[in-house]
Every structure is written in structure tokens, then in C-alpha cells.
N, C-alpha and C positions, 0 to 999 in steps of 0.2 A: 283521578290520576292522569293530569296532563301527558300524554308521549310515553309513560308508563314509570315517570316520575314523581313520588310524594308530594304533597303538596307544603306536610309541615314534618320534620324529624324532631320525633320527642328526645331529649336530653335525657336518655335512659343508661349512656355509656357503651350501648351494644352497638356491635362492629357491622358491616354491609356484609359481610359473609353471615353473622347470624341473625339478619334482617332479614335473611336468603332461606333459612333453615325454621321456620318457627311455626308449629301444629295450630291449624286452623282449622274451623270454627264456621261451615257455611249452610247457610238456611237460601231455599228455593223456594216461593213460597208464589200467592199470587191465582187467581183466578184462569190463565189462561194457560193452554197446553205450552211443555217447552222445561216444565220443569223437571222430569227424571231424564229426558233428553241429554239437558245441560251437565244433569251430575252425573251419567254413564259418558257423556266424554270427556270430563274431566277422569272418570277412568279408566278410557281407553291412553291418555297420557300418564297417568299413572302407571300404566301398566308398561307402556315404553321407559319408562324412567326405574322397572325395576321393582316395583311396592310389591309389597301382599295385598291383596284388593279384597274385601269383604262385602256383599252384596246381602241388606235383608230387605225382604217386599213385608210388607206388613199388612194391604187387601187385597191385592191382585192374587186369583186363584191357581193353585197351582196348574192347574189346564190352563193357562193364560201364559202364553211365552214372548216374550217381547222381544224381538230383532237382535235387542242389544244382548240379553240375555244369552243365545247360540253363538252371538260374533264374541263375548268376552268367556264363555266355557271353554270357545275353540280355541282362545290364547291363552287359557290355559292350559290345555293341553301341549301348545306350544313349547310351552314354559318344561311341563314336565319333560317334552321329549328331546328337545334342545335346551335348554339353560336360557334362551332369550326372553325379554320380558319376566316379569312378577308371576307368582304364583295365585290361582283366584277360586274363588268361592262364592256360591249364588244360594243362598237359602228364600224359600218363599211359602206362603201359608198352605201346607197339605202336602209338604213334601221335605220331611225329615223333621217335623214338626209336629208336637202332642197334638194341635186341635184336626190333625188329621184322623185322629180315631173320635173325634169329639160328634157329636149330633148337630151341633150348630146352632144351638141357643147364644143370645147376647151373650147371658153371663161365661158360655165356653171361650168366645171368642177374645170376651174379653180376661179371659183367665189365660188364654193362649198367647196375648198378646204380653201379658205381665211375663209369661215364662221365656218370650222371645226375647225381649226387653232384658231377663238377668242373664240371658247367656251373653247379649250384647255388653253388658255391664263384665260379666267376668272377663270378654276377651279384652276390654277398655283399659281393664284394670291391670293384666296381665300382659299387655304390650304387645297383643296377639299379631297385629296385623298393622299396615301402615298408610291404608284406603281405607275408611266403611262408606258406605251409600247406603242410607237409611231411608229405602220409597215409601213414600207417604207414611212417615212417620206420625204426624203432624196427627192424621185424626185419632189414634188411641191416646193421645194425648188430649187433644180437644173433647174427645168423648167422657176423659176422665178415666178411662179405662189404667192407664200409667200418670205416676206422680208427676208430676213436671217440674216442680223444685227437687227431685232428686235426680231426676234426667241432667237439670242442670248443674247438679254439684257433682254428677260424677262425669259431667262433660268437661266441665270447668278442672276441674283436679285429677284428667287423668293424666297417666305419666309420657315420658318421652312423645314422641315424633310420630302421633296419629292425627290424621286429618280424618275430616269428618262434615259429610253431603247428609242433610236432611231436607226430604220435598214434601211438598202437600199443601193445600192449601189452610188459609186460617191456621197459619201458627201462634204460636201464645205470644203474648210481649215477653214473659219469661224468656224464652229460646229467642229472638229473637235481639232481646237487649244485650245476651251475652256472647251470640255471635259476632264472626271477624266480619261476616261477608253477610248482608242479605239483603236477595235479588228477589221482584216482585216483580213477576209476569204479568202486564194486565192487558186488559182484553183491546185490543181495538177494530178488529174483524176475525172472525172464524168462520170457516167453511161450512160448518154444521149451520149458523144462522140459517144461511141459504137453503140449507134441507140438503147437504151434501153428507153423506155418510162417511163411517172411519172406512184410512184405506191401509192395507197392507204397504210398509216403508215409510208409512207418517205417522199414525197413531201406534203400529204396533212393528 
């Protein structure tokens, strides 16, 4: 998109106002760090813009809090105490989640992962919210753990005006063919090469 202009407008009859309006469809995908980064600030403008933001992490452990994680809880609170900004929600594996009472065998995790996945499916379905950020969705899906022709068909046919961030690497061609947007992070230096560790405000 030259200058942030089309390159071709399909003859589909719809107006620049509802060019402006239409639920998408973005895959983060890609070997190199940068991609839950991208899709937490895409909704941190979401959240300026008013959405309901829905966050699910699907392996990062619930003892794992990620930067963005405290700076988007804190706006939501915002939200509740003044009225600015969207309303927001962080769900993550071991916190308000079955596999949290689970043992932690494959097949919990991956039963856990199916029951995260239908509650995702019910709010889709129901028009719950108008952000999801789906972190590293990609491997219960790559593992086989969740269907991924049904991921897609009820990505594809959910209703009204939800956008929707999935990260992780090795996504399927599935999700990936029927994405609007999909961006692949690829490596061309990382600090870890070097024998540099993660740091507080980069990695987390």
C-alpha cells in the first residue's frame, strides 16, 4: 500500500466509508520476536478508539506477566473509572481457566486448550467483544490439539465488526489463506545469538 493507498479497488459497489469499517482477519506469524508485541499495540489503539478488547494467551503461564499485560489491565480500569477508552479482559492458562486445577499432562493441556478455544468461539459467535488477541494461538493448533478447519469457519462467518490478532509461529496455510493481514517476522539478528539474555521491557 503505497502512501497508505490501494494499489487495486475491487468493483464490489462498497463505499470508502465501508472500506473504513470492515472485521479483520490478522495472522503474526514468523520465527522472530515482535509478534505479540505488534498485536498488544494494535490494542493499545484499539483501546483509544473505544473497543472491548479481549486478550487469551494460550502457553504463557499464568506466573508469566508480560508488560503489556499490567499497562492494558490498567486501562482498563481506566475505562471502568472514567468512561475513556474500551473496556478490557486478559485471560491466560492458570488463571480463570479449567487446566488450572489440571495435573498437566499433554492430553490436559490439550483438553484445556479445546475448552479455551469454545468459550473463544461462544464470545465470536455472540458479538462479545470488538478486539480479540489470540497469543500464540498458532501452536494448539499446529499440535493438533484444536481443529483448524473449524477455527476457520467460525473465523470466517463470525458476525458483525470483530477484529481479530493471532501470533505464533508456524501457522497453518489454513489461517493463514484466510487472513486479511499476515505478517512474518523473520529473523535477521537477535540478541540471544550473541549469548544475550531476556530483558525486562524487551522480552517481557
Amino acid at each position: 500500500m503505497p502512501q497508505g493507498v490501494p494499489s487495486t479497488v475491487p468493483a464490489d459497489g462498497l463505499t470508502t466509508r465501508q472500506r473504513r469499517r470492515r472485521p479483520l482477519l490478522l495472522v503474526h506469524t514468523g520465527v522472530n520476536k515482535g509478534k505479540s508485541t505488534a498485536a498488544f499495540g494494535l490494542a493499545l489503539r484499539q483501546w483509544t478508539a473505544g473497543s472491548s478488547i479481549a486478550v487469551f494467551q494460550f502457553v504463557k503461564s499464568a506466573k508469566w506477566r508480560v508488560g503489556e499485560e499490567t499497562a492494558l489491565r490498567a486501562l482498563g480500569d481506566v475505562h471502568r473509572d472514567t468512561g475513556q477508552g474500551g473496556p478490557v479482559e486478559w485471560h491466560k492458562m492458570g488463571e480463570g481457566w479449567s487446566w488450572s486445577r489440571k495435573a498437566g499432562t499433554e492430553s490436559d493441556h490439550a483438553e484445556a486448550a479445546r475448552e479455551g478455544w469454545a468459550e473463544i468461539r461462544r464470545r465470536l459467535e455472540a458479538g462479545a467483544h470488538d478486539f480479540y488477541v489470540l497469543d500464540e494461538f498458532t501452536y494448539p493448533l499446529k499440535w493438533g490439539w484444536i481443529d483448524v478447519d473449524e477455527v476457520v469457519e467460525v473465523f470466517t462467518h463470525r458476525p458483525g465488526y470483530q477484529h481479530i490478532v493471532v501470533t505464533g509461529r508456524d501457522a497453518p496455510p489454513a489461517l493463514t489463506d484466510a487472513a486479511d493481514l499476515v505478517t512474518e517476522m523473520t529473523k535477521i539478528k537477535h540478541p540471544m545469538d550473541a549469548g544475550q539474555k531476556g530483558q525486562k521491557g524487551i522480552e517481557w
